[in-house]
DSSP file (Angstrom, degrees, kcal/mol; ACC not computed):
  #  RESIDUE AA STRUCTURE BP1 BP2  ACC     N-H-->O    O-->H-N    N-H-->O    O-->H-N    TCO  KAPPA ALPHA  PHI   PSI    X-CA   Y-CA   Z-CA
    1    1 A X              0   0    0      0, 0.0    19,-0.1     0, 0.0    20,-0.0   0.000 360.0 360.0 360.0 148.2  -66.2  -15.2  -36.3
    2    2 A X  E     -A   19   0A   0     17,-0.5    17,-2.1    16,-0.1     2,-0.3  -0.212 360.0-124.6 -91.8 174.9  -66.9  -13.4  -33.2
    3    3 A X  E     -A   18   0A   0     15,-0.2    15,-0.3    17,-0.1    17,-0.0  -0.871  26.3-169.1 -80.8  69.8  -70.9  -12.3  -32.5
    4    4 A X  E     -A   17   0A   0     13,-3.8    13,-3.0    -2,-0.3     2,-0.4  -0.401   6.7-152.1-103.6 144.5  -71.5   -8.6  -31.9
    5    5 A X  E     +A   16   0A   0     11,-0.3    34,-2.6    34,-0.0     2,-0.3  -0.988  20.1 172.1 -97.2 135.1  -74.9   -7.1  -30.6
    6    6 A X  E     -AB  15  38A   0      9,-1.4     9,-1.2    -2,-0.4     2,-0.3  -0.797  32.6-121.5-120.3 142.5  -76.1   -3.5  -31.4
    7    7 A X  E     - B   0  37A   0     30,-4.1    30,-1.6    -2,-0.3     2,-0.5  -0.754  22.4-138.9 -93.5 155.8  -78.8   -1.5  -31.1
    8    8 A X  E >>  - B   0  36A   0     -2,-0.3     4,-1.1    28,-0.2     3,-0.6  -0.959   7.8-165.4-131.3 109.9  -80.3    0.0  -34.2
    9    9 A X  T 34 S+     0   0    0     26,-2.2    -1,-0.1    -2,-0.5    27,-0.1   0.765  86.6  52.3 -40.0 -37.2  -81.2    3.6  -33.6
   10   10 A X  T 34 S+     0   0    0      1,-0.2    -1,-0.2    25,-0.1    26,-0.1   0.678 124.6  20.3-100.4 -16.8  -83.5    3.7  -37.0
   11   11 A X  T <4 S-     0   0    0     -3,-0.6    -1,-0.2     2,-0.1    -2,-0.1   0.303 103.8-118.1-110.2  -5.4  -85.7    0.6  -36.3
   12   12 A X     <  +     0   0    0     -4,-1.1     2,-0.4     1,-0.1    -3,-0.1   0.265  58.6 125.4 104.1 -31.6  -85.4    0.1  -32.8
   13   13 A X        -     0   0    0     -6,-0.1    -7,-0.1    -5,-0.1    -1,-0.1  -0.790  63.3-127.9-138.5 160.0  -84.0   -2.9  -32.0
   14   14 A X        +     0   0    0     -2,-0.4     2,-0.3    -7,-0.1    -7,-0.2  -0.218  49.7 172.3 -49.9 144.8  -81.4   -4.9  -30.2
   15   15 A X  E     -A    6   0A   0     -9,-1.2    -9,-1.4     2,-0.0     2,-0.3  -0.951  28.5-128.4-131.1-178.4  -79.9   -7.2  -33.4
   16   16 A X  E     -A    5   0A   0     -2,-0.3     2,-0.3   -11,-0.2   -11,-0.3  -0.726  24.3-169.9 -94.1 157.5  -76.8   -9.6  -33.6
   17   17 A X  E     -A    4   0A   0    -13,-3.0   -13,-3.8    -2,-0.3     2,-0.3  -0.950  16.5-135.0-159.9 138.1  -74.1   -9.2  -36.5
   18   18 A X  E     +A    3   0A   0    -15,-0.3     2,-0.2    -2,-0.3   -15,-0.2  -0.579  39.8 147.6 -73.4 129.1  -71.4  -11.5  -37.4
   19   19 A X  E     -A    2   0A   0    -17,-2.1   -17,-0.5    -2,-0.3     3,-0.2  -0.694  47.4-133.2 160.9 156.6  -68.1  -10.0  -38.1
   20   20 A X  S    S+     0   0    0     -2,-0.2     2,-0.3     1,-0.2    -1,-0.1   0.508  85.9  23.2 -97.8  21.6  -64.7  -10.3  -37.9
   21   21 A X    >   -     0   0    0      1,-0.2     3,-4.5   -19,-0.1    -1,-0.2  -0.700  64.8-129.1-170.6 112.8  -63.2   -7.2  -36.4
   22   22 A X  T 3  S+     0   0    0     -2,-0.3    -1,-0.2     1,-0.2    -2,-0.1   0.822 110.3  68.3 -29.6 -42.2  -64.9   -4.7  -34.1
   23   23 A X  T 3  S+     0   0    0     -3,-0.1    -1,-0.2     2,-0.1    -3,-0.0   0.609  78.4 100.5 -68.2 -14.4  -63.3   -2.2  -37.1
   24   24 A X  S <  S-     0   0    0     -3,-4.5     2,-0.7     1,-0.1    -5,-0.0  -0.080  83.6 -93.4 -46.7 169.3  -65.5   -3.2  -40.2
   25   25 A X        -     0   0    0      2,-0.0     2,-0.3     0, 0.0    -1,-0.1  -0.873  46.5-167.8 -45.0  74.7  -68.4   -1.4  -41.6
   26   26 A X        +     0   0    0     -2,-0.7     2,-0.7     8,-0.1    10,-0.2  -0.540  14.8 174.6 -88.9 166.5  -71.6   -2.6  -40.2
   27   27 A X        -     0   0    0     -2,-0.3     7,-0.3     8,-0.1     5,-0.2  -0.871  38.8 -94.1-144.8 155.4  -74.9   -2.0  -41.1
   28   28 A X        -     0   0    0      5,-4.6     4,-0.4    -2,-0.7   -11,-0.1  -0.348  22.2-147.8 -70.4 140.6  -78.3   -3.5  -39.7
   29   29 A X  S    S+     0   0    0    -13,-0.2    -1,-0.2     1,-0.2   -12,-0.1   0.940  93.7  52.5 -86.7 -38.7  -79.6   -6.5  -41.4
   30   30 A X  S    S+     0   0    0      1,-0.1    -1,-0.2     2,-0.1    -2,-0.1   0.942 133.6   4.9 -74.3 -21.7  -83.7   -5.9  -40.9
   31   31 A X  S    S-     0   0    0      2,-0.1    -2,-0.1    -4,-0.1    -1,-0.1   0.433  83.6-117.9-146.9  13.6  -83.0   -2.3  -42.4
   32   32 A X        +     0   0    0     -4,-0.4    -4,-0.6    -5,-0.2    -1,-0.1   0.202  52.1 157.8 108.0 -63.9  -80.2   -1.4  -43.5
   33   33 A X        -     0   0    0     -6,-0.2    -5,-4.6     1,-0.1    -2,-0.1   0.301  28.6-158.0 -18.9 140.6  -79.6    1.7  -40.9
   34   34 A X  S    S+     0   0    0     -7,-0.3     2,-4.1     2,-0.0    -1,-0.1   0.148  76.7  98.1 -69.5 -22.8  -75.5    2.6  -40.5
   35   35 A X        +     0   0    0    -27,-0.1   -26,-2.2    -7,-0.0     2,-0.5  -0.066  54.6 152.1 -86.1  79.2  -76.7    4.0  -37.4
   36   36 A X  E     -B    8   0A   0     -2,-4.1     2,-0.4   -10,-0.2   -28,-0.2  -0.858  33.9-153.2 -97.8 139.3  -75.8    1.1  -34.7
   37   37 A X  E     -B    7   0A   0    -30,-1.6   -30,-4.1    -2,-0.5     2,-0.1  -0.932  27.5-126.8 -86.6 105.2  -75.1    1.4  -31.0
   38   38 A X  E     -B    6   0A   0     -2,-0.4   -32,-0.3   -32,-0.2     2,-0.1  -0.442  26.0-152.7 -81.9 169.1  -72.9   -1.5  -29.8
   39   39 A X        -     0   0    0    -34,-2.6     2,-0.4    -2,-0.1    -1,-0.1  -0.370  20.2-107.3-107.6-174.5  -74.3   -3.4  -26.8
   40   40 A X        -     0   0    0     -2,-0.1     2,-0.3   -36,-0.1   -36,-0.0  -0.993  41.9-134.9-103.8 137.7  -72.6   -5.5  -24.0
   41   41 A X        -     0   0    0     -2,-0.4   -37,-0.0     1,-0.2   -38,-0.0  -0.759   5.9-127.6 -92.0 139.4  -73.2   -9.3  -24.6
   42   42 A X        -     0   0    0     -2,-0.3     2,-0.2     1,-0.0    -1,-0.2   0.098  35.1-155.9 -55.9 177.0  -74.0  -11.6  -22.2
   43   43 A X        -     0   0    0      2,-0.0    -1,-0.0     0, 0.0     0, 0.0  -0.669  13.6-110.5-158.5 112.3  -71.6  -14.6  -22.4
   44   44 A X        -     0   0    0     -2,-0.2     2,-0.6     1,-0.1     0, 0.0  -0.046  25.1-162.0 -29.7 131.8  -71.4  -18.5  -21.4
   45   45 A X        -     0   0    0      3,-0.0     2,-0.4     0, 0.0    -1,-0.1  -0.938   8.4-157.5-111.6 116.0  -69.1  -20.0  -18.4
   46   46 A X        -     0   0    0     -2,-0.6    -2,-0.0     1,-0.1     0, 0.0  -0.856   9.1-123.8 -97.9 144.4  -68.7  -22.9  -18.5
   47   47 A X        -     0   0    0     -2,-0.4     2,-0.4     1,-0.2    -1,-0.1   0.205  19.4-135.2 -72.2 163.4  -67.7  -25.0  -15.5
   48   48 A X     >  -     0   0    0      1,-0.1     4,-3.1    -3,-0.0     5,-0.2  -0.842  30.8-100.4-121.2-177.6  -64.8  -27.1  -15.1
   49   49 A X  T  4 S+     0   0    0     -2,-0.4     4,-0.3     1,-0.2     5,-0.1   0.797 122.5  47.3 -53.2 -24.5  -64.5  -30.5  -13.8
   50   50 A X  T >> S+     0   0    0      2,-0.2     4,-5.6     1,-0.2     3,-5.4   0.981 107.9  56.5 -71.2 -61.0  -63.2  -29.2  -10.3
   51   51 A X  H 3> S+     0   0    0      1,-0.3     4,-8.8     2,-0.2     5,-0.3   0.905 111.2  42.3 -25.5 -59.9  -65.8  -26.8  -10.3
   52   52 A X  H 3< S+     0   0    0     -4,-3.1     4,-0.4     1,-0.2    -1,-0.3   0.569 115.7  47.9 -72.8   2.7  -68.4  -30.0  -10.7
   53   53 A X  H <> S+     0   0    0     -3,-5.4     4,-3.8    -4,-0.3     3,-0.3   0.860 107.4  55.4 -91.8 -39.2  -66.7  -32.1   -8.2
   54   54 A X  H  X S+     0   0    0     -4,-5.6     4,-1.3     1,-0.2     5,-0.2   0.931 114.3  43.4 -48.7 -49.9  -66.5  -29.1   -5.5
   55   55 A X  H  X S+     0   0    0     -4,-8.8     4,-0.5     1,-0.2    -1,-0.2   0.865 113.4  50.6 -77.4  -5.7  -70.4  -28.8   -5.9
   56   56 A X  H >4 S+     0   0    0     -4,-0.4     3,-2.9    -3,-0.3     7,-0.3   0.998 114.8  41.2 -51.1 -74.3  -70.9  -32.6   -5.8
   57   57 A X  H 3< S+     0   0    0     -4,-3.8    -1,-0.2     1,-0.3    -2,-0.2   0.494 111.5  60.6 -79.3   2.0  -68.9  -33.1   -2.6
   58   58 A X  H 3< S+     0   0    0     -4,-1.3     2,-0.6    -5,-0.3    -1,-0.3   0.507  87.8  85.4 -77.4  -8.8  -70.6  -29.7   -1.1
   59   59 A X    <X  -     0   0    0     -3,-2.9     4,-1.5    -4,-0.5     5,-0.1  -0.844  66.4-169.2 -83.7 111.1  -73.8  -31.4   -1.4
   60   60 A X  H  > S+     0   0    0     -2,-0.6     4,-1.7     2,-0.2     5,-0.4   0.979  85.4  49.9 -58.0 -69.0  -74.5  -33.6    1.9
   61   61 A X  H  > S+     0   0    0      1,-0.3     4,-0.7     2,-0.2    -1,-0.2   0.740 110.1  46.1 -33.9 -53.1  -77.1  -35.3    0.6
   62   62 A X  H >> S+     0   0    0      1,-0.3     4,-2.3    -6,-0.2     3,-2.2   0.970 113.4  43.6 -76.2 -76.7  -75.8  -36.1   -2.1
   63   63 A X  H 3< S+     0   0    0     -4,-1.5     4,-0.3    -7,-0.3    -1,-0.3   0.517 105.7  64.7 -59.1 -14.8  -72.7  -37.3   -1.0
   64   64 A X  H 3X S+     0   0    0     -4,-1.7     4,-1.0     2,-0.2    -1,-0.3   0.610 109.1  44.5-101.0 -11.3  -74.5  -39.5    2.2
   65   65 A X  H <X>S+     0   0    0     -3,-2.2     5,-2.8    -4,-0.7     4,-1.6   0.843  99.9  66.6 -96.7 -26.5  -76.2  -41.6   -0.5
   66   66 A X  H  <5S+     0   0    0     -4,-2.3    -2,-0.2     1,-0.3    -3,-0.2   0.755 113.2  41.2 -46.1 -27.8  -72.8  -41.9   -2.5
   67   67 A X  H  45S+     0   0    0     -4,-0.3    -1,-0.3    -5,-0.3    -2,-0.2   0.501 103.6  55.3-144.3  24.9  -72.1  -43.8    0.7
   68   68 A X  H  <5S-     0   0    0     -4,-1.0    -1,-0.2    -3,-0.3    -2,-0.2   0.241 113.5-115.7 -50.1 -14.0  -74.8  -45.6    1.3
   69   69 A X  T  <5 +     0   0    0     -4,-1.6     2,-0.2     1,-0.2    -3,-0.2   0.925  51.5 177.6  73.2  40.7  -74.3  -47.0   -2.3
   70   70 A X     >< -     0   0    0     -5,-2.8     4,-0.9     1,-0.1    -1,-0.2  -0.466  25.8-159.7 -20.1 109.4  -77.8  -45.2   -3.2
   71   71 A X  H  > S+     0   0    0     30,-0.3     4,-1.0    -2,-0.2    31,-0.1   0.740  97.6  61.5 -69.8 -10.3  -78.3  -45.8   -6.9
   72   72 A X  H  > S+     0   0    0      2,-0.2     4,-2.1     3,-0.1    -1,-0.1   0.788 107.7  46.1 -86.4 -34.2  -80.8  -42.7   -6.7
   73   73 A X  H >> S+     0   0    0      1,-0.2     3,-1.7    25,-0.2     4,-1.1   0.850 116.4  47.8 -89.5 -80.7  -77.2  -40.4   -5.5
   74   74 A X  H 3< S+     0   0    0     -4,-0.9    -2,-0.2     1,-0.3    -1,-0.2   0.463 104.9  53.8 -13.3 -37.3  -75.4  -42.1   -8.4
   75   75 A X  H >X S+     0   0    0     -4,-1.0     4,-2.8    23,-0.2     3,-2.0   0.932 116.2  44.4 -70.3 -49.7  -78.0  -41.4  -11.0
   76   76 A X  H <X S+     0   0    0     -4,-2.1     4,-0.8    -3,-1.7    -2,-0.2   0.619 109.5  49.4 -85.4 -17.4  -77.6  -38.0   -9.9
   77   77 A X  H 3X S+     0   0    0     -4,-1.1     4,-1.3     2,-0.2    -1,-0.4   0.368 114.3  51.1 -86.5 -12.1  -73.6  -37.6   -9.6
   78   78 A X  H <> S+     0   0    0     -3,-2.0     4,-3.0    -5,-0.3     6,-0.3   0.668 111.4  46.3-116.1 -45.1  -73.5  -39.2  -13.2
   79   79 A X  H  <>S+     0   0    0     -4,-2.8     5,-3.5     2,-0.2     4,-0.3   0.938 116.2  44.9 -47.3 -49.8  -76.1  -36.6  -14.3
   80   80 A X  H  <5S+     0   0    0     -4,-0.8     3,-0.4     3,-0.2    -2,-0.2   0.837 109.5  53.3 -87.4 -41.0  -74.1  -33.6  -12.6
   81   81 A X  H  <5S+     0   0    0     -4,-1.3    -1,-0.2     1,-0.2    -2,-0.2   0.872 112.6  45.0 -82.3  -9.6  -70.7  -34.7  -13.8
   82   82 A X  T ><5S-     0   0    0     -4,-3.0     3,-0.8     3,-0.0    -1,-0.2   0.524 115.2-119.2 -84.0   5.8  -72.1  -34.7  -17.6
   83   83 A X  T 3 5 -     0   0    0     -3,-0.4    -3,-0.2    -4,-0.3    -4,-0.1   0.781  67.4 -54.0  67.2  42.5  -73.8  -31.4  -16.9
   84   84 A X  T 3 <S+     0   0    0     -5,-3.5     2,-0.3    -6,-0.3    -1,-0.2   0.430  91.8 151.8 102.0   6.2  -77.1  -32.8  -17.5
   85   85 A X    <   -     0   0    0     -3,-0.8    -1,-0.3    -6,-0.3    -3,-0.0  -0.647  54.0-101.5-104.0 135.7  -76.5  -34.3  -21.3
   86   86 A X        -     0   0    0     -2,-0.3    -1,-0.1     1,-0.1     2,-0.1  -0.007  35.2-105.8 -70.2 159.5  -78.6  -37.0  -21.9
   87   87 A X        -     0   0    0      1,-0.1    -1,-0.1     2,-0.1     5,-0.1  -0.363  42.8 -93.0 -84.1 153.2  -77.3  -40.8  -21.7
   88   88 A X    >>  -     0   0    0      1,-0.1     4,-1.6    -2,-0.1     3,-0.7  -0.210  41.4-108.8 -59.3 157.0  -76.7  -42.9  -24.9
   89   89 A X  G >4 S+     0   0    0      1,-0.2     3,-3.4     2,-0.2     4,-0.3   0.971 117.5  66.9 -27.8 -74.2  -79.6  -44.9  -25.8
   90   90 A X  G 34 S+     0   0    0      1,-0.4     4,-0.3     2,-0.1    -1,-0.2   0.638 108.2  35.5 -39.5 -29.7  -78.0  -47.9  -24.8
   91   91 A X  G <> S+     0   0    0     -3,-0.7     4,-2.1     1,-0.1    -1,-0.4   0.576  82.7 108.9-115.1  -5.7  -77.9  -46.9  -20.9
   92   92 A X  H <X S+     0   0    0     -3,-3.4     4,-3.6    -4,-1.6    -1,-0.1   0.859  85.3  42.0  20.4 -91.7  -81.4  -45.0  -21.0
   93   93 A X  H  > S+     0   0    0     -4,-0.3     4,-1.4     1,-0.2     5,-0.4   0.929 108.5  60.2 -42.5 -92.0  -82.8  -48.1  -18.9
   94   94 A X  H  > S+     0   0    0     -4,-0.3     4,-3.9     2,-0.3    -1,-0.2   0.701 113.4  29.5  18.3 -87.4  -80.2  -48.1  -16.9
   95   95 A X  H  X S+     0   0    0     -4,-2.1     4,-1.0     1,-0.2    -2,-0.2   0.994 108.8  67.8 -38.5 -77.7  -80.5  -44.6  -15.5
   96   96 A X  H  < S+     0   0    0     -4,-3.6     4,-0.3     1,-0.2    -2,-0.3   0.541 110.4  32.2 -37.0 -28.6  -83.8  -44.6  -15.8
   97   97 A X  H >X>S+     0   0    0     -4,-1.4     3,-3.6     2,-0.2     4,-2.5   0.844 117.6  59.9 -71.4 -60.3  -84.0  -47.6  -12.7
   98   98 A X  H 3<5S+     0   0    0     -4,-3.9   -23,-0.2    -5,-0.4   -25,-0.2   0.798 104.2  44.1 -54.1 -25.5  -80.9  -46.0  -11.1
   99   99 A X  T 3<5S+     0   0    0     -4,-1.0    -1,-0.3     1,-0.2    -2,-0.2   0.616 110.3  57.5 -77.8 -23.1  -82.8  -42.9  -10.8
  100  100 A X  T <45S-     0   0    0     -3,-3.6    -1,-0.2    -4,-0.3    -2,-0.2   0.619 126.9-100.5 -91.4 -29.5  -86.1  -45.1   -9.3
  101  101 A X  T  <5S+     0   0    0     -4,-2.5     2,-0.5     1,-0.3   -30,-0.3   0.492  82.1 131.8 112.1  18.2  -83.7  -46.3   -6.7
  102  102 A X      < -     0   0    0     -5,-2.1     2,-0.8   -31,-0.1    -1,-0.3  -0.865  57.6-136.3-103.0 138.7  -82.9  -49.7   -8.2
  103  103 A X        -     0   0    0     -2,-0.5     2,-1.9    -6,-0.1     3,-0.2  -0.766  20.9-157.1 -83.7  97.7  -79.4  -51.5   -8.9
  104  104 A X     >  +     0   0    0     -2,-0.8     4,-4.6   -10,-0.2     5,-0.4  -0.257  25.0 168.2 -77.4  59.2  -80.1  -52.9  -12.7
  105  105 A X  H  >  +     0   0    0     -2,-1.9     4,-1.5     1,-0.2     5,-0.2   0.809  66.4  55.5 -48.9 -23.5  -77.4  -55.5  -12.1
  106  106 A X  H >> S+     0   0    0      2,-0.2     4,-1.5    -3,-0.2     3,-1.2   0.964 107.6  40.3 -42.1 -75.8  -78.5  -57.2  -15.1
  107  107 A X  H 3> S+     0   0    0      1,-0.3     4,-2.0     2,-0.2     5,-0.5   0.953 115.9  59.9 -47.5 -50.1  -78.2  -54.5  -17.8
  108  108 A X  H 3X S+     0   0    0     -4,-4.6     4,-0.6     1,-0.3    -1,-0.3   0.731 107.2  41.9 -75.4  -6.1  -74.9  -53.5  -15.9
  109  109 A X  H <X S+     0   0    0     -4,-1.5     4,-1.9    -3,-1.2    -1,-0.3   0.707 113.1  49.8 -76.5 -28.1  -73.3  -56.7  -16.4
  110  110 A X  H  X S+     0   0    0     -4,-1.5     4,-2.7    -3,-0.3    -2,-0.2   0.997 112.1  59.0 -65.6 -55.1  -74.4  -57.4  -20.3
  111  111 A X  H  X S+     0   0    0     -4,-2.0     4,-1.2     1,-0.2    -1,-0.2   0.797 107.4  39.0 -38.1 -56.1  -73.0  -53.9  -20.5
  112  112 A X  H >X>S+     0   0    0     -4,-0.6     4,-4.1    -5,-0.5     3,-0.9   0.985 111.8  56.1 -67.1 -47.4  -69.7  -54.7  -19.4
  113  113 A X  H 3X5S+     0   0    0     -4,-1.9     4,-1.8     1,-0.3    -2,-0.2   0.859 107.7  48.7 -45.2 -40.7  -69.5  -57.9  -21.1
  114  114 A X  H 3<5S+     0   0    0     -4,-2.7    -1,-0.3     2,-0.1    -2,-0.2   0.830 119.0  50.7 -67.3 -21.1  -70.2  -56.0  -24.3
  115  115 A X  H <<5S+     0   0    0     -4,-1.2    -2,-0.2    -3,-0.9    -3,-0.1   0.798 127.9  13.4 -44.1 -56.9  -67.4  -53.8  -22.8
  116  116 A X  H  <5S-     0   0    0     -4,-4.1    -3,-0.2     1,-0.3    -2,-0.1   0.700 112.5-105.5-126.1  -8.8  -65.1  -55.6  -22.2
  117  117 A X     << -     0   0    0     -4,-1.8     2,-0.4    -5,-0.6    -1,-0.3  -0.199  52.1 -61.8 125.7-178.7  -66.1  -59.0  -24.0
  118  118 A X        -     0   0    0     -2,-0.1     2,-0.2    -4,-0.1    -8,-0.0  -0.643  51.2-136.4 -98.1 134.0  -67.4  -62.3  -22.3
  119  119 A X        -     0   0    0     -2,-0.4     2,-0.3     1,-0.0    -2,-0.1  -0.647  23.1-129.0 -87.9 145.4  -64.6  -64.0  -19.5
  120  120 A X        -     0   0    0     -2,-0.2     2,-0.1     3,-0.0     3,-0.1  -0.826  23.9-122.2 -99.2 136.6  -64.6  -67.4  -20.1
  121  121 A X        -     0   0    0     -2,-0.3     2,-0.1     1,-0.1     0, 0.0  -0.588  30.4 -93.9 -65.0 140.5  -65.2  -69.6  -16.7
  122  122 A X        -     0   0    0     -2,-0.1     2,-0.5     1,-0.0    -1,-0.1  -0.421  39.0-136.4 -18.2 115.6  -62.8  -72.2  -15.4
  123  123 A X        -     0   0    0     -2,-0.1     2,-0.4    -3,-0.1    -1,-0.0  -0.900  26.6-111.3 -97.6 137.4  -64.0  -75.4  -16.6
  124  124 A X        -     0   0    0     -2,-0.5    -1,-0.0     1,-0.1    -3,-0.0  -0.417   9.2-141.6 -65.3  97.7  -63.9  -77.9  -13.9
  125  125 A X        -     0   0    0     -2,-0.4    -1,-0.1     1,-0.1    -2,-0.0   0.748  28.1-138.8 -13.6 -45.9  -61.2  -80.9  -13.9
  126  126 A X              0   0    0      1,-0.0    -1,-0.1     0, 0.0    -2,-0.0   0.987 360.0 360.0  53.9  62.9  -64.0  -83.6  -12.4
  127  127 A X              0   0    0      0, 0.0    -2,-0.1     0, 0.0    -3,-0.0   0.413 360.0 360.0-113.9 360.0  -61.1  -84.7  -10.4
């Protein structure tokens, strides 16, 4: 159900109301009042992936550490294409390094191995 905000003439103030068709009845919930004034609501945009690559690859900076092979420009491209939402536990550490400027080759190899399971080596003939 959509959101509506109103002003309420008899109490004063901006509220929100639920409801499902600009043509109901509404009434203010802190008092009651018939007398409402609809508002304009603000509204979310949200970005799309293009959006987040264009400002990635408009960024210099950004993009000159992508190639040096910067973990610090990674951390930050990984950040930017999840729009800032925090990393699973499991890659925490991980980040947390990449963002310090370190390559945790360690963690990122256990991590794949749990990925993608453990490759067995050639074992060696001894011919």
């Amino acid at each position: 159900m959509p959101i509506y905000e109103y002003w309420c003439t008899l109490c004063e103030r901006k509220v929100s109301v639920y409801q499902q068709s600009l043509s109901s009845s509404v009434s203010c919930p802190l008092c009651g009042s018939k007398e409402l004034k609809r508002l304009f609501s603000t509204f979310a945009m949200h970005k799309t992936y293009r959006d987040v690559y264009e400002s990635i690859l408009s960024d210099r900076e950004l993009v000159r550490g992508m190639l040096r092979n910067d973990p610090r420009a990674l951390a930050e491209w990984n950040k930017r294409m999840t729009k800032g939402e925090k990393p699973a536990p499991e890659y925490e550490e991980i980040t947390e390094r990449m963002e310090r400027g370190e390559w945790p080759w360690k963690q990122i190899e256990e991590k794949r191995k749990q990925f993608f399971g453990e490759e067995k080596k050639p074992e060696s003939t001894g011919s």
